[in-house]
N, C-alpha and C positions, 0 to 999 in steps of 0.2 A: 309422561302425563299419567294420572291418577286416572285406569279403569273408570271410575262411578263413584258414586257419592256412596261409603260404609255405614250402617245404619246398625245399631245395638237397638234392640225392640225390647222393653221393659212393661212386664206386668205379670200379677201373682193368676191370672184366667188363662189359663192356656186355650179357650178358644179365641180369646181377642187377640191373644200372641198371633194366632194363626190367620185370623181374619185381616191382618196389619200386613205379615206377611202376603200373603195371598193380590193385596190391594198395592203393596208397593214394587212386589215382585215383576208388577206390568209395566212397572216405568224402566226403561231401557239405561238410565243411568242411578241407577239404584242396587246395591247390593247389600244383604241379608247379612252381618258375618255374623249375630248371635244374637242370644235372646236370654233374656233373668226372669228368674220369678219372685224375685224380694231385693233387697236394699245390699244387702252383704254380695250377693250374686253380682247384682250390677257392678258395682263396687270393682269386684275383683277382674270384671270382665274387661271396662273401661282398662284399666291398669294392663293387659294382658292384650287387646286387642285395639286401641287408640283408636274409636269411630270416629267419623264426621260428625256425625248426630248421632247425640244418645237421644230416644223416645222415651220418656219419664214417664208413668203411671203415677198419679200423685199419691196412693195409699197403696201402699204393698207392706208385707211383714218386711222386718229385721231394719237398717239404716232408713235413719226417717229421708224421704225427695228432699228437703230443703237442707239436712246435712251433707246427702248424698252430693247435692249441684255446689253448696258452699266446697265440697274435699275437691269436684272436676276443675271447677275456675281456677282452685289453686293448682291442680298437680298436671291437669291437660285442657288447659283452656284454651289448646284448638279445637273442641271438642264442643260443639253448638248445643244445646239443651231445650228442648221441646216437652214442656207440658203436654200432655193427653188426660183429660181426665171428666167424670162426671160431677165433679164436685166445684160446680161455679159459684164459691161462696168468696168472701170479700178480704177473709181473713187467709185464704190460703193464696190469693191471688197477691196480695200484700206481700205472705211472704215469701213466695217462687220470686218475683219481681226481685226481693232484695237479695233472693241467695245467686240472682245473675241467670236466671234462663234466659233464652232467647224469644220462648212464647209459651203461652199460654192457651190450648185448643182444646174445643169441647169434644169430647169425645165421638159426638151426632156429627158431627163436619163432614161434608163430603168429601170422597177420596179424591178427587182432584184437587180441591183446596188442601188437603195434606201434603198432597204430592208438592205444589206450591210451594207452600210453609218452608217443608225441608228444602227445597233451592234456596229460598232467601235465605234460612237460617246460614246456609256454608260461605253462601255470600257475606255473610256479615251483617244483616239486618236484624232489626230486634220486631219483633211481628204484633207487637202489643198494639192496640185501637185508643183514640182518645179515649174513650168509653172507661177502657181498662185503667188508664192512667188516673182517671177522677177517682175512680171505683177506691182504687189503693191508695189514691191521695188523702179520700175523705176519710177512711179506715183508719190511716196512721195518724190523723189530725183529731181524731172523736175517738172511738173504742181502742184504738190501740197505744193511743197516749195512755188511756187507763191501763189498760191491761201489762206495761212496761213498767207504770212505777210500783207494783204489785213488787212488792218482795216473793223470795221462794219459796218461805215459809206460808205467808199468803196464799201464793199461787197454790201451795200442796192443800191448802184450808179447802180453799174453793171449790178441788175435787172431791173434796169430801163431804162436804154441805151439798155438791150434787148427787151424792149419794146417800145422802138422808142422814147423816150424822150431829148426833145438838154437842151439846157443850161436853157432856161426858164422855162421850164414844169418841171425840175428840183429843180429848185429856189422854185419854187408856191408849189409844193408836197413837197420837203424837210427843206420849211418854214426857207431857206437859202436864200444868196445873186445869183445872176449871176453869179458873180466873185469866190464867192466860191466853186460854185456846176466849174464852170470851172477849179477853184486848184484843186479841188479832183477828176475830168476826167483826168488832166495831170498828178498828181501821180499813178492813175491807169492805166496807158499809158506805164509810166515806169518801176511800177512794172511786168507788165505784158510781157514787152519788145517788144511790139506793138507800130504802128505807127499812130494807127487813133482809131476812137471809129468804125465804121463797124472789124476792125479788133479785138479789143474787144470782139465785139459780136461774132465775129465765134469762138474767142478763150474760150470764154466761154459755146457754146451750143457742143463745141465739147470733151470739156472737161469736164465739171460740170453739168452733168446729171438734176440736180434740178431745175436748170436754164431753163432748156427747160419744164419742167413741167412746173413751173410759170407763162412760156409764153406761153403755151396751155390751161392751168387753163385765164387767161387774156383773150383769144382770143375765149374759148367757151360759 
């Protein structure tokens, strides 16, 4: 019989690493075997140490959470996967759901309901709420139909146009013409079902979390 439940603790804050520790270290069938502070770290550590539960932080440097849980499902998906994060936005929940977590948790949750959490998870539960269900239902049925049939080229436009780029600065960085960095503003125009590129831009930081990071990562 298996000691306790192994627990990989993920996150780039080393004092939430230790606040996670601290809080699970009380449960008597709990054990610590390690901890990452980016996407590559977990990565190798899963591979190296097979947890029960990996503890995901949904934004850390290096392997993005939703490739990171796509690479576990396939290589050790006895390996339960637990959201943690402060980022309750519609389009991240959409897509931890599809890359196969097991849940989804705010990071304010009380430690007993964590403690919780990781029993059902080893169990074999999926710990999502109807709530959650709709949440990522409605996402991938409205914003995220759009945002799929975006080409790559598109998608790369996009972040650019959120970074204040017109039709020139577009040309010269996308080592296209004028004319075509403007055909590819106007099919993203439509897809999006927008009427201008500032509308674009809202429709994109309000919906596509990543996009705003980009633009923050740009701006600092």
């Amino acid at each position: 019989m298996k000691p306790g439940i192994t627990i990989l603790i993920t996150d780039d804050q080393p004092l939430t690493r230790a606040g996670l520790r601290a809080v699970l270290e009380r449960a008597p069938d709990m054990i610590i075997i390690g901890e990452a502070r980016d996407g590559d770290e977990a990565q190798r550590l899963v591979a190296e140490l097979h947890p029960d539960v990996l503890l995901l932080d949904l934004k850390m440097p290096g392997l993005l959470a939703a490739e990171l849980e796509k690479w576990v499902r396939v290589n050790y998906p006895e390996t339960a996967t637990l959201v943690l994060t402060a980022h309750d936005r519609d389009f991240y929940l959409a897509e931890m759901m599809a890359a196969g977590v097991s849940g989804y948790i705010d990071k304010s949750e009380r430690a007993e309901n964590l403690v919780a959490a990781i029993r059902r998870a080893v169990s074999g539960e999926f710990l999502f709420t109807n709530e959650q269900f709709k949440r990522a239902h409605h996402w991938n049925e409205t914003e995220g139909k759009k945002w799929q049939s975006l080409t790559e080229r598109e998608r790369e436009i996009s972040r650019l146009l959120v970074n204040g780029l017109d039709d020139a600065a577009l040309a010269q960085t996308l080592k296209i013409t004028p004319r075509t960095a403007s055909y590819h503003v106007t099919n993203l125009l439509k897809k999006l079902c927008v009427s201008s590129r500032q509308e674009v831009v809202t429709w994109l930081l309000k919906h596509i979390p990543d996009i705003t990071d980009d633009l923050l990562k740009v701006r600092s």
